[in-house]
C-alpha positions in Angstrom: 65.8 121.2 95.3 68.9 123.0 96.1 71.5 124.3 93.2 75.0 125.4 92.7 75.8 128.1 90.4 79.5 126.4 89.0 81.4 129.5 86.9 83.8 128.2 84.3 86.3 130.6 82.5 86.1 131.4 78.5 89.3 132.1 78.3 91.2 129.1 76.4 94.4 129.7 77.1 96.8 129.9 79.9 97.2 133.5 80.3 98.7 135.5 77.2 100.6 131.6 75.2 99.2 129.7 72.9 98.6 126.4 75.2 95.2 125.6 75.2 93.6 125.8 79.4 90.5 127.0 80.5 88.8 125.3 83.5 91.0 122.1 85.1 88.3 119.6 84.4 89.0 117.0 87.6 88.4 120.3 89.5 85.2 121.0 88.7 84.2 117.0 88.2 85.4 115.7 91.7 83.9 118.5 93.3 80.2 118.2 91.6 80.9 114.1 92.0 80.2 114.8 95.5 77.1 118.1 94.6 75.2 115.4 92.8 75.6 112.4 95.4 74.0 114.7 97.8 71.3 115.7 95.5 72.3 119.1 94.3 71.2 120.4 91.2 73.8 122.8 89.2 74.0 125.1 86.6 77.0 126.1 84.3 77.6 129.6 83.6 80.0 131.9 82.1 80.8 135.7 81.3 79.9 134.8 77.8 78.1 131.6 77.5 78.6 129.1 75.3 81.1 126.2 74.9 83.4 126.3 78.1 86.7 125.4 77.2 88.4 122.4 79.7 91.3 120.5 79.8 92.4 117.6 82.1 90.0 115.8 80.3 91.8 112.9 79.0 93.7 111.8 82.6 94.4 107.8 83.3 93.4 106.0 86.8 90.5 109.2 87.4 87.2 107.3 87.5 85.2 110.3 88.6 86.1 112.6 85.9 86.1 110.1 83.2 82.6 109.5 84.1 81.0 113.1 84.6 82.9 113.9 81.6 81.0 111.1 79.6 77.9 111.7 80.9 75.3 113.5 78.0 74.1 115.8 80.2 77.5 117.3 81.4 78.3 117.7 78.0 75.2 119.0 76.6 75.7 122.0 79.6 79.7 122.4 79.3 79.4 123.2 75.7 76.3 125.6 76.1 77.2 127.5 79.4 74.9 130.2 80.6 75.4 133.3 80.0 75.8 135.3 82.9 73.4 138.3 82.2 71.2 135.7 82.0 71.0 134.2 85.2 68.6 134.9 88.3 71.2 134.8 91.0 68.2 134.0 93.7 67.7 130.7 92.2 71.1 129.7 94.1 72.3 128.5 97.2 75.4 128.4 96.4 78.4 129.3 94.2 81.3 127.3 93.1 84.4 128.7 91.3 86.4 125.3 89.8 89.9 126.5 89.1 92.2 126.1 86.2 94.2 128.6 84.5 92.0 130.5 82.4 89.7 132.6 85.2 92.8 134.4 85.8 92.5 136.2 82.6 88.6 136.8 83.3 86.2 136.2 86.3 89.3 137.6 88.6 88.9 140.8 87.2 85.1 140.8 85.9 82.6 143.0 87.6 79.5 142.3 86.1 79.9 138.7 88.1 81.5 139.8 91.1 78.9 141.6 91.8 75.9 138.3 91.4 78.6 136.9 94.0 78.3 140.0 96.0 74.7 139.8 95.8 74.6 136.3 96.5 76.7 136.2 99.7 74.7 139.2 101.3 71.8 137.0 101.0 73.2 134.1 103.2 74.4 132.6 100.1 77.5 129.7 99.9 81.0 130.7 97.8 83.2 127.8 97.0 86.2 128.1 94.8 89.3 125.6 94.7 93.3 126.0 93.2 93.2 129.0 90.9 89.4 129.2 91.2 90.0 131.8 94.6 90.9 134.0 91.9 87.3 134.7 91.1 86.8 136.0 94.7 89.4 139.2 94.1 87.1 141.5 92.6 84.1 140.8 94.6 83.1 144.1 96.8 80.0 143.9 99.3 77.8 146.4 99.9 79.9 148.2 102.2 82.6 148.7 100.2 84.6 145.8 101.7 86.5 143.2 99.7 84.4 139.7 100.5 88.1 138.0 101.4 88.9 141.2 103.5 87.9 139.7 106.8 88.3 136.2 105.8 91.0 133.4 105.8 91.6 131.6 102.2 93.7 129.5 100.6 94.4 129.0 96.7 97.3 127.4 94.5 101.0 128.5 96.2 104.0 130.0 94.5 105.6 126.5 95.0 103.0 124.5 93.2 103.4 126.8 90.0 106.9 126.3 90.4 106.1 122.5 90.4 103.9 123.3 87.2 106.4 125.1 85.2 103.5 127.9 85.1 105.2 130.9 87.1 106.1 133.0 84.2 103.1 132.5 82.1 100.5 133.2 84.7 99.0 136.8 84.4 99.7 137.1 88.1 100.7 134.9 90.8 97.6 133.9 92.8 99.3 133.2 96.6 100.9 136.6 96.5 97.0 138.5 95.2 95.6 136.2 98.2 97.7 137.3 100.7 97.6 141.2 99.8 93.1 141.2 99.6 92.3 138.4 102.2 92.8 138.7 105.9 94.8 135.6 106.2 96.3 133.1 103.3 97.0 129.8 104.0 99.0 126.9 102.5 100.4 123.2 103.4 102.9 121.3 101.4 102.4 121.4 98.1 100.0 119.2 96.7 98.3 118.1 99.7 94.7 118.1 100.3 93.9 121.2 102.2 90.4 123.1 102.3 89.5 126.2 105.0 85.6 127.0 105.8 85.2 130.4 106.9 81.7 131.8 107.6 80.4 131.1 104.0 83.6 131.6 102.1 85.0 127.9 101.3 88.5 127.4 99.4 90.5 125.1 98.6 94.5 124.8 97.8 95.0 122.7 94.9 93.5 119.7 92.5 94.0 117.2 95.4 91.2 119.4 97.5 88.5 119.6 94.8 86.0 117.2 96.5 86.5 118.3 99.6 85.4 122.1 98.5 82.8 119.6 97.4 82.2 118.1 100.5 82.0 121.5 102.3 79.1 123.1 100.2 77.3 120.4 100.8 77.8 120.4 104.5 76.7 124.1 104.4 73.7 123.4 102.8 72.5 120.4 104.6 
């Protein structure tokens, strides 16, 4: 049986303030809504391990994340996340980065798992990632010294959507404009809308609204 390798942040907060982040939980839950309906078995895993820290948890009229977010298992894994060291990155086919405002203050800058991801992808490996969750693809550096995104076309959460959020000057850094400056092309439709690119292996997605489609995608790749 196939499984993803799903990367949550441990950083709580949203960037250097006090308000509590960390992984954007309908992100990760639409997407592994549609991982699990096709069979997929998944793994949670972070730098540190341990409890992962979510919000969005507690949204009205969202079925699919009030559901994985009840169910015992889900729970059992979010609050015990892998640590990374401790995973064999072989036992993947592929990886998904759920976004959220914490991985900008750790997996886009961590080496130690930009480098399974490296690893991974040379292998024929699948990388998802949706909204901020393309941040975890900066520092990943293949074998030839290339930046994955170098040659590739991406998309990721737009200048005007943190505008919408009231988030552009507490971010670290400002995800559209890192995009655009590593990746060959970065792409964006109006804000909000559902918007996902495929290219070769690398799969991202623009914003909350595209979450299970990034979902959809991996498991069109590993049909």
């Amino acid at each position: 049986m196939k499984k993803v390798l799903i990367l949550l942040t441990n950083h709580a907060t949203l960037g250097t303030t006090d308000e509590a982040n960390g992984t954007f939980a309908p992100e990760l839950t639409h997407a592994l809504h549609e991982m699990l309906d096709a069979g997929l078995e998944y793994d949670l895993v972070s730098i540190k391990g341990g409890k992962a820290p979510l919000y969005g948890t507690d949204l009205e009229d969202d079925a699919v994340n009030a559901a994985i977010l009840a169910d015992e298992s889900f729970q059992t894994r979010v609050n015990n996340t892998i640590p990374a060291s401790q995973i064999n990155i072989d036992d993947y086919a592929a990886i998904f980065y759920p976004g959220g405002f914490g991985l900008l203050s750790d997996l886009a800058e961590d080496e130690s798992v930009a480098k399974l991801s490296a690893s991974h992808y040379e292998k024929g490996g699948v990388i998802g990632a949706v909204c901020h969750g393309p941040a975890g693809l900066l520092p990943i550096t293949l074998s030839n010294g290339q930046k994955l995104i170098a040659d590739k076309s991406v998309t990721g959460f737009t200048r005007e959507e943190e505008v919408d959020y009231a988030t552009i000057d507490k971010i670290p850094f400002l995800l559209e404009e890192a995009l655009t400056r590593t990746a060959a092309r970065y792409n964006k439709v109006q804000p909000w809308n559902e918007f996902v690119i495929e290219d070769d292996r690398v799969i991202t997605g623009q914003n909350p609204a595209s979450a299970g489609a990034v979902g959809r995608a991996i498991v069109k790749h590993l049909a």
